[in-house]
C-alpha positions as CSV (number, residue, x, y, z in Angstrom):
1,X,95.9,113.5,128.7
2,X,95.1,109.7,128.4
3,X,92.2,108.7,130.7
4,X,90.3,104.7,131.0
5,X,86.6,104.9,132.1
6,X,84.7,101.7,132.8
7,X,82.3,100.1,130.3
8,X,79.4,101.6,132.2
9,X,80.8,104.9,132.8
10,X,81.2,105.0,128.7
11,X,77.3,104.0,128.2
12,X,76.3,106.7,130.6
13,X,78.1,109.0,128.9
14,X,76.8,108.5,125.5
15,X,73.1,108.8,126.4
16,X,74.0,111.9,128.2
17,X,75.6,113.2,125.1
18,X,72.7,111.6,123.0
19,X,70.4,113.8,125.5
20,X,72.5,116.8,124.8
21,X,72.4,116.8,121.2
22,X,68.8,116.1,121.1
23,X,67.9,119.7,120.3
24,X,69.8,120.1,118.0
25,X,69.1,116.9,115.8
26,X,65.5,118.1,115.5
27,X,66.8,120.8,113.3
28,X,69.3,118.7,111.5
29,X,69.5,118.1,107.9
30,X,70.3,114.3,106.5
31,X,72.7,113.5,103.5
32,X,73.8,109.8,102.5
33,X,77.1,109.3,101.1
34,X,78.1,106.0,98.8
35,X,81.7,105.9,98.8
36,X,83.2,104.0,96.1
37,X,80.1,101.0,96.6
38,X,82.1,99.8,99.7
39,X,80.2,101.7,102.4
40,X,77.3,104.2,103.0
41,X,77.2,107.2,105.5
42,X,74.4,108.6,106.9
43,X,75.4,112.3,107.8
44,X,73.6,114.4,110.2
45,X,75.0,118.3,110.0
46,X,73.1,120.9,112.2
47,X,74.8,123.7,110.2
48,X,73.9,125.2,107.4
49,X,76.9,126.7,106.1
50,X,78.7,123.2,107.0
51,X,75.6,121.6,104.8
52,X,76.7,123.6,101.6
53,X,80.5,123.1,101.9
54,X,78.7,118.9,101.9
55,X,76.7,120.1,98.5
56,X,79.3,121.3,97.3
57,X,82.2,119.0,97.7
58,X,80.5,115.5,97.3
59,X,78.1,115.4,94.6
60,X,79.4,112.6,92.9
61,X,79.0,110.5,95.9
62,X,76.1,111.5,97.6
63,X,73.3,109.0,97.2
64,X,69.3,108.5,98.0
65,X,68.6,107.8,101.4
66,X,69.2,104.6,103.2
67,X,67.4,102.7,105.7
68,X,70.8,100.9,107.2
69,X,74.1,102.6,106.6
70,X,77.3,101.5,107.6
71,X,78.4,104.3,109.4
72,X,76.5,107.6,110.9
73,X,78.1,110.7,111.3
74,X,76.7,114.3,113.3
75,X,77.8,117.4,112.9
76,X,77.5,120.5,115.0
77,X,78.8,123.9,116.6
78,X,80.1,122.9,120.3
79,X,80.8,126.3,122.0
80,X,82.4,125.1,124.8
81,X,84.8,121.9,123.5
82,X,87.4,122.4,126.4
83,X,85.5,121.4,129.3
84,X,83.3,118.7,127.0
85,X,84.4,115.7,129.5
86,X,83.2,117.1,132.5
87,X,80.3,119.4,131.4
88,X,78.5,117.1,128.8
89,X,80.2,113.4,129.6
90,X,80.0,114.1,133.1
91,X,82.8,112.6,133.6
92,X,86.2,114.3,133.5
93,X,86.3,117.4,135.6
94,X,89.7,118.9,134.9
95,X,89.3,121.5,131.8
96,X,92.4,120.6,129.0
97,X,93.3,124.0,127.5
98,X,97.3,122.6,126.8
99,X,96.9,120.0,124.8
100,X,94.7,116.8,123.3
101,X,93.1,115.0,125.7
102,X,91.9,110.9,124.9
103,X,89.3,108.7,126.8
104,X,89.2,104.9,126.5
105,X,86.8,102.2,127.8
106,X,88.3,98.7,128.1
107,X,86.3,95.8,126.8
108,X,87.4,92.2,127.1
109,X,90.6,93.1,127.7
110,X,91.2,95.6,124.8
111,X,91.2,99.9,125.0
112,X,88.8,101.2,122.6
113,X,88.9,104.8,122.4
114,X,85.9,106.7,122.7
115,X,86.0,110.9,123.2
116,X,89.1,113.3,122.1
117,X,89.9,116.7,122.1
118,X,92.3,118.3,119.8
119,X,93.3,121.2,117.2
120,X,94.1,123.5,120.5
121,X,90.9,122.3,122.1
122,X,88.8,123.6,119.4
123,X,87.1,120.1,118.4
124,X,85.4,117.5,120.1
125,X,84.9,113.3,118.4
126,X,83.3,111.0,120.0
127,X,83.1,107.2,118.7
128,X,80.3,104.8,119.6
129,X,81.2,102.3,117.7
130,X,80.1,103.1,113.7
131,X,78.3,106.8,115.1
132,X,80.6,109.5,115.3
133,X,80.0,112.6,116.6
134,X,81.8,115.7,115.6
135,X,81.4,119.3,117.0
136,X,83.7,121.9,116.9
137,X,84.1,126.1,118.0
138,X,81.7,128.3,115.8
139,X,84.5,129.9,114.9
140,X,86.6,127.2,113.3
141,X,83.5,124.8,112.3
142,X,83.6,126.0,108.5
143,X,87.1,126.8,108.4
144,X,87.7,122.8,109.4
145,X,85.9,121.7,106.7
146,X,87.1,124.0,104.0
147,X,90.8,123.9,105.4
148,X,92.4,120.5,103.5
149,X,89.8,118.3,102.3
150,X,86.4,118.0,103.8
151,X,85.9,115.0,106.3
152,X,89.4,113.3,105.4
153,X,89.4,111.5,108.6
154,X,86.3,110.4,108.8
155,X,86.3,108.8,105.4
156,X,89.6,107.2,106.8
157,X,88.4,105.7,109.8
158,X,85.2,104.3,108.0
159,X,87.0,102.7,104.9
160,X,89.9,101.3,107.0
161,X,88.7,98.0,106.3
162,X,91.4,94.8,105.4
163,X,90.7,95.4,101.8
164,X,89.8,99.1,101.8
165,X,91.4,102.6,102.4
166,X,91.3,106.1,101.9
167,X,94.4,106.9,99.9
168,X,96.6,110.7,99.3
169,X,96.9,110.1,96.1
170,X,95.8,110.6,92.2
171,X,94.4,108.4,89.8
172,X,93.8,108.9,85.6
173,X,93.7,106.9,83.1
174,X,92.6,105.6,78.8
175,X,90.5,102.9,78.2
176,X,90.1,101.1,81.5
177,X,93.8,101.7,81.7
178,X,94.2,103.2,85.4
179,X,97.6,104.7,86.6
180,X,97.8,105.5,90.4
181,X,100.2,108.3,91.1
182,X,102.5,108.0,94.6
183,X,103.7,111.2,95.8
184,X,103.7,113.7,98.2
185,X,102.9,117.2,97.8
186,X,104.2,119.6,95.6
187,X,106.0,116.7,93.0
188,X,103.5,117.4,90.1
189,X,100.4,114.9,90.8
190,X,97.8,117.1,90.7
191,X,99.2,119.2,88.3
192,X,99.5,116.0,85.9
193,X,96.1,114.3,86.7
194,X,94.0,117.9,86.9
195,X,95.8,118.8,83.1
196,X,95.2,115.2,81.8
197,X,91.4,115.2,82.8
198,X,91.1,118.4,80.7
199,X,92.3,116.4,77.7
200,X,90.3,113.8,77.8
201,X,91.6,111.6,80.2
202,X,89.0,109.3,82.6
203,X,89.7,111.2,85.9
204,X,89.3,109.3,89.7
205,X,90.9,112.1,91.2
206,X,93.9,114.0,91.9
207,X,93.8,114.3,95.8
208,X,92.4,111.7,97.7
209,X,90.4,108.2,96.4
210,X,89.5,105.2,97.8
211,X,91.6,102.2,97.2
212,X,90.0,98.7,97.4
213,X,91.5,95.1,96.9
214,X,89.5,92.6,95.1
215,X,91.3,89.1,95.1
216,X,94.1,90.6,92.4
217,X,92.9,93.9,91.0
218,X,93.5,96.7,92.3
219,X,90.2,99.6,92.2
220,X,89.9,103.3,92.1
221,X,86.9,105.3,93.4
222,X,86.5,108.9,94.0
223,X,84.9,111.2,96.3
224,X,85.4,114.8,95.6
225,X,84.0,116.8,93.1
226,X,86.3,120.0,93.4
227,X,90.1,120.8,92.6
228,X,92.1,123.2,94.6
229,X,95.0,124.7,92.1
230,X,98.1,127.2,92.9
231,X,97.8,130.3,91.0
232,X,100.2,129.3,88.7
233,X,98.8,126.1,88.1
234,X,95.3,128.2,87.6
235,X,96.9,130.5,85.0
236,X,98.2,127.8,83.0
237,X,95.1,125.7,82.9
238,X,92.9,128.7,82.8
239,X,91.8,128.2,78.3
240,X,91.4,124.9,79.2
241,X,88.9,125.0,82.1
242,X,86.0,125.7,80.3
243,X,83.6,123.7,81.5
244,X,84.6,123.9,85.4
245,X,82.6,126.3,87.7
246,X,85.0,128.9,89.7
247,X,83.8,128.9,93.3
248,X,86.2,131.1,95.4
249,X,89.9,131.9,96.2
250,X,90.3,133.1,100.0
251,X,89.8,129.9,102.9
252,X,91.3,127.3,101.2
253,X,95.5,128.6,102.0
254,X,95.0,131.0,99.0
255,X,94.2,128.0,96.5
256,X,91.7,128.4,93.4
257,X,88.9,126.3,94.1
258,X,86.8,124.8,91.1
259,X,83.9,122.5,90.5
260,X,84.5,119.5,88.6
261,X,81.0,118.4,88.4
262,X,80.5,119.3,84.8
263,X,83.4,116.7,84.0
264,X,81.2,113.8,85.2
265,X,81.3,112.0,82.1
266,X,84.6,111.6,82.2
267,X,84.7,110.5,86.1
268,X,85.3,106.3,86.8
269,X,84.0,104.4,90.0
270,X,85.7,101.2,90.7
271,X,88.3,102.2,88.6
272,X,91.2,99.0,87.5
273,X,94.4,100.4,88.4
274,X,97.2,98.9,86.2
275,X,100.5,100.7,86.8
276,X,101.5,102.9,89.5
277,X,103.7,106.3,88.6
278,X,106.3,107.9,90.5
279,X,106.8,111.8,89.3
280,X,109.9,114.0,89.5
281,X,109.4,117.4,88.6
282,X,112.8,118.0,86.5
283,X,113.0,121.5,85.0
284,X,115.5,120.9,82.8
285,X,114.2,118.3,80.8
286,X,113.6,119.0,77.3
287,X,111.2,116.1,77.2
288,X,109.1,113.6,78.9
289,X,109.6,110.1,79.7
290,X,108.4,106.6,81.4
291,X,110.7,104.3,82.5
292,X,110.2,101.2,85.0
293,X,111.7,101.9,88.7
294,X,114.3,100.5,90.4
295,X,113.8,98.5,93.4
296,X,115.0,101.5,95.2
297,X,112.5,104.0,93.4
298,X,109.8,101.3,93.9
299,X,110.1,101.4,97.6
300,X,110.8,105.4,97.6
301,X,107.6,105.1,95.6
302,X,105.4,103.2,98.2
303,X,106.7,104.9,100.8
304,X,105.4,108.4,99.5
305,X,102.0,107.1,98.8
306,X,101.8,105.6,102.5
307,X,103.3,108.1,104.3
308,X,101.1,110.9,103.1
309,X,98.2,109.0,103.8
310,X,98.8,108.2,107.3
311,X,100.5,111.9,108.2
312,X,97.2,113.0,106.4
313,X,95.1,111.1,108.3
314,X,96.3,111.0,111.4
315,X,93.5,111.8,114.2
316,X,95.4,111.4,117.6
317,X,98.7,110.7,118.8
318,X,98.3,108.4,121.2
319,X,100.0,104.7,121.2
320,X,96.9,103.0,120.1
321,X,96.6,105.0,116.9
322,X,99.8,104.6,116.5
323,X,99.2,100.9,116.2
324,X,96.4,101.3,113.8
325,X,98.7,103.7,111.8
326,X,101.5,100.7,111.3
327,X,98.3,98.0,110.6
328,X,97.2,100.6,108.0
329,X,100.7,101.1,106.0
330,X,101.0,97.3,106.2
331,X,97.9,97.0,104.4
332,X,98.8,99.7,102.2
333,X,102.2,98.2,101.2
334,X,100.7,94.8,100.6
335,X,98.2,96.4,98.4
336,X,100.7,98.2,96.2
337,X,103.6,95.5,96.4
338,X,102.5,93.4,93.4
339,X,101.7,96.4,91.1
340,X,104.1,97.6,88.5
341,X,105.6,101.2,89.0
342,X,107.3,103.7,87.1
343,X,109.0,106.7,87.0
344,X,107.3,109.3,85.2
345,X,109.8,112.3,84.3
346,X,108.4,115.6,84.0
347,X,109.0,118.5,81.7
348,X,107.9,122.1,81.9
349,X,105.8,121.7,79.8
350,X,102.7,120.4,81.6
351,X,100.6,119.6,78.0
352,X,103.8,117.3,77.1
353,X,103.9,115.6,80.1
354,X,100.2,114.6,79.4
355,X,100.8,113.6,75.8
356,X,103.3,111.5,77.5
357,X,101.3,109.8,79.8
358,X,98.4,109.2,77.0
359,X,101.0,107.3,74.7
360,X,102.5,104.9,78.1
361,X,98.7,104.5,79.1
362,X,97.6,103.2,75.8
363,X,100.3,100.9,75.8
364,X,99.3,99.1,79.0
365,X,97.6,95.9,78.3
């Protein structure tokens, strides 16, 4: 369901939901998030488990408290999401139980949106302007943020800036020497990145970063401080992982979760990005190698990075997001089009493949 309320009609509704959620927030516990030195969160999260999942997962990034943050974002149980609109808005009274619902305001002459339902009516977000408000069933409150990575489309909403973006991708590197990995799932990225940090590599990350242009260099930042492995991957890496803290095995789609934390000195903010590497997992090679891409492989490359980002991200289905979705892969591509890629073949053997990606790292000037 797509639904346009007046301007007024929207400013009602947010003081009734302000009024709502006033209980609530007097019991609400505050954490700051810097992410990457481009923008600063203020969270509000009236959960306690949903708090230590924060704790957690964002260490690296969370930061002392500020008096004017970018961006705001609360956090709560909502028992009742499916009839939200009409019982808390006041303003729809039909309850959606078969499918996402969207409201819009029009102001001079553009559709903003401003309240949606979703994930089978289990999740209300509400935008008013840089506050967002996020409540969700009890029942699938945790499980959202443990499920995937924790506040992915927040972070993507707040950093879609002209010279910013939350990016699905990896990034390692020697010496200053950054190489940003564009791939989807399951073609070795993580596998590469989380075994090169082990041995010695400076890390970013190996799931999601924050990209961001400045005039010709390209910058790194990350914002997790846990890795989610296979159990394969985990029984490879498991002599190496000394120094990484085993949390749990169970809600995260049967991954091994670790945290990183204790690899902080390793860990680069504003990272320089130099090269950008294409993997293909290819088990019968003996032995690793770099080579530049074709034209071809360039643009297979780009279009992995962006389309996992955007199919990641992607927060409603509507024709206005879908917009924003082609504004933000035109961004993307132009930030990526002047880099040089490569193709990184992988072994087997994932210690090789790292040995291999020390020796084309040092060589980048």
């Amino acid at each position: 369901m797509l639904e346009v309320i007046s301007k007024d009609q929207y400013r009602k509704s947010v003081g009734y939901l302000e009024g709502y959620l006033a209980t609530e927030l007097r019991h609400a516990e505050e954490r700051f998030v810097n992410l990457g030195g481009l923008k600063t969160v203020r969270m509000l999260v009236c959960d306690g488990n949903v708090l230590q999942i924060i704790d957690r997962e964002l260490p690296w990034v969370l930061t002392a408290p500020c008096a004017d943050p970018d961006a705001t974002l609360i956090i709560w149980k909502e028992d009742r999401p499916a009839d939200f609109f009409h019982r808390v808005l006041r303003l729809s009274e039909e309850e959606h139980t078969d499918g996402s619902a969207m409201l819009l305001y029009r102001e001079n002459g553009v559709m903003i949106p401003f309240a949606e339902t979703g994930e089978a009516q289990k999740t209300v977000l509400i935008s008013d302007g840089d506050t967002y408000y996020f409540g969700s069933d009890k029942e699938s409150l945790e499980e959202w943020f443990q499920d995937g990575s924790f506040a992915v489309q927040f972070f993507y909403r707040i950093l879609n800036t002209p010279s910013s973006s939350l990016v699905h991708g990896a990034c390692v590197g020697i010496d200053g020497n950054g190489l940003l990995l564009c791939a989807r799932g399951q073609c070795g990225k993580s596998t590469l990145t989380v075994t090169a940090m082990l041995k010695g590599f400076e890390y970013v990350a190996d799931d999601y970063l924050i990209l961001h242009q400045e005039a010709d260099r390209l910058e790194a930042s990350p914002i997790y401080s846990i890795i989610k492995l296979s159990p394969k991957m985990y029984n490879a890496l498991y002599d190496d992982m000394g120094k990484a803290r085993f949390l749990g095995i169970g809600n995260w789609k049967g991954k091994y979760v670790f945290d990183i934390s204790r690899y902080q000195d390793q860990v680069r903010y504003r990272y320089p990005v130099r090269a950008c590497l294409f993997p293909e997992i290819t088990p019968d090679a003996a032995e690793p190698s770099v080579r530049p891409c074709s034209d071809a492989e360039k643009g297979k490359a780009m279009i992995h990075l962006v389309h996992s980002t955007v199919a990641q991200n992607m927060y409603s289905t509507s024709l206005m997001q879908a917009q924003k979705n082609s504004e933000a892969i035109r961004k993307l591509i132009g930030m990526l089009q002047g880099m040089p890629f490569y193709k990184i073949i992988l072994s087997p053997d994932i210690f090789k493949n790292v040995e291999c990606l020390r020796t084309f790292a040092a060589g980048l000037k």
